[in-house]
C-alpha positions in Angstrom: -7.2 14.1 -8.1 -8.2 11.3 -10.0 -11.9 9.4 -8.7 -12.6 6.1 -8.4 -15.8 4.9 -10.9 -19.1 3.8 -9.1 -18.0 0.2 -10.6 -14.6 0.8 -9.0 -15.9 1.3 -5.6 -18.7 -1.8 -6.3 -15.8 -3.9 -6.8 -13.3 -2.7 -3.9 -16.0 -3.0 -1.1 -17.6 -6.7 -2.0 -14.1 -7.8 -2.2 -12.9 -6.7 0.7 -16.5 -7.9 2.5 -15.4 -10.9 1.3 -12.4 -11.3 2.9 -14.7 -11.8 5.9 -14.5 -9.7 9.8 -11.2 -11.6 10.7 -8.4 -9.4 8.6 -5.0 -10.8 9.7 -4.8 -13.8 8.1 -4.9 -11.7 5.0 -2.4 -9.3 6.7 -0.1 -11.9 7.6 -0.1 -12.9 3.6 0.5 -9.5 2.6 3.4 -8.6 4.9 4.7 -11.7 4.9 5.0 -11.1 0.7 6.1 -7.5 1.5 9.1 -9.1 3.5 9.9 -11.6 0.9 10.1 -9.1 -1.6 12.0 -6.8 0.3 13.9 -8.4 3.6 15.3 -4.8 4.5 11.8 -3.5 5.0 11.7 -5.5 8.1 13.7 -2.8 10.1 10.7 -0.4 9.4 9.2 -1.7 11.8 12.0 -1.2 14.6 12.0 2.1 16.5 14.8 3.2 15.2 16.5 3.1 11.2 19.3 3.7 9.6 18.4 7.1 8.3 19.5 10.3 10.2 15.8 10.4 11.1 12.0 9.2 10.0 11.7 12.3 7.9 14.8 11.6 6.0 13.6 8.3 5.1 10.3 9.5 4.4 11.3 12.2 2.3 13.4 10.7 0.3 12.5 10.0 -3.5 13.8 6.7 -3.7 12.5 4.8 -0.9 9.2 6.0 -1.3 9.2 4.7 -4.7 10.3 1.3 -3.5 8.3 0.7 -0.7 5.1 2.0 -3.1 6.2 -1.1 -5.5 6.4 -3.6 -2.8 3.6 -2.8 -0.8 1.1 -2.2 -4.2 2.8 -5.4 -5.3 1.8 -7.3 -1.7 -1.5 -5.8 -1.8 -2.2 -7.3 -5.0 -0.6 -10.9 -4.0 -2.9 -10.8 -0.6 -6.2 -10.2 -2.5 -5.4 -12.8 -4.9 -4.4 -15.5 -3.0 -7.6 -14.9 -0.2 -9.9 -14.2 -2.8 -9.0 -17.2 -5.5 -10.8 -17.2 -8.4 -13.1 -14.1 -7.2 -10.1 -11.9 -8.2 -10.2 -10.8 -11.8 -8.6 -8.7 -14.1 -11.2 -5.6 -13.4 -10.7 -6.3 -9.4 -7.3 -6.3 -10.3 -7.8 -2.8 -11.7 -10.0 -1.2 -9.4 -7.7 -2.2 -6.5 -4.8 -0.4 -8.5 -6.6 2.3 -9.3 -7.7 2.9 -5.4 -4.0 2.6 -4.4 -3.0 4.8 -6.4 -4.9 7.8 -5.4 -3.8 6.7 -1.7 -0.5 6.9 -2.9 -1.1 10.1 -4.2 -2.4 11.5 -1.2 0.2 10.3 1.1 2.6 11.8 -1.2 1.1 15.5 -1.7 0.9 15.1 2.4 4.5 14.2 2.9 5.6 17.1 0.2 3.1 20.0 2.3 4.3 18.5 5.9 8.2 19.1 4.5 7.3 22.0 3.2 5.7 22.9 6.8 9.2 22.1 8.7 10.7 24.2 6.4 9.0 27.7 7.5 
């Protein structure tokens, strides 16, 4: 698994200290940029989708791919519109580089919990 530099982590916490106690403004920003990217997202967030089940959608190749564009992408929008000119090119990248390990987590978990329903 890829690390993060000391620099890396330097950056990622001031910035996000900087975004101050009160989150959701910045949350509203980034979903509402998620949603603009992406309209259908907005039935993730119903109880029920248009996939046979959650695992289906979950599992499958595709929409994992898109929804880790959008959401990377609306990540990225949300820190630099609340951050301004505080956002540079190697926040840029240590923010990227972060995600992406999560991303790779979340997928090496969603690959071992199929594999679990599958015994």
């Amino acid at each position: 698994m890829e690390k993060l530099s000391g620099k890396d982590k330097e950056l990622i916490r001031g910035s996000w200290e900087s975004l101050g106690k009160n989150k959701i403004p910045h949350g509203v920003i980034m979903f509402s940029r998620l949603f603009e990217l992406d309209p259908t997202l907005l039935t993730l967030f119903h109880y029920t989708t248009n996939c046979g089940s959650t695992q289906d959608c979950l599992s499958n190749p595709e929409f994992l791919e898109h929804v880790t564009k959008v959401v990377g992408e609306s990540l990225l929008y949300m820190l630099q519109c609340s951050l301004g000119q505080a956002y540079t090119a190697p926040l840029r990248q240590a923010w990227l580089n972060m995600y992406s390990i999560v991303v790779a987590a979340m997928s090496r978990g969603w690959a071992e919990d199929g594999e679990d329903e599958a015994d």
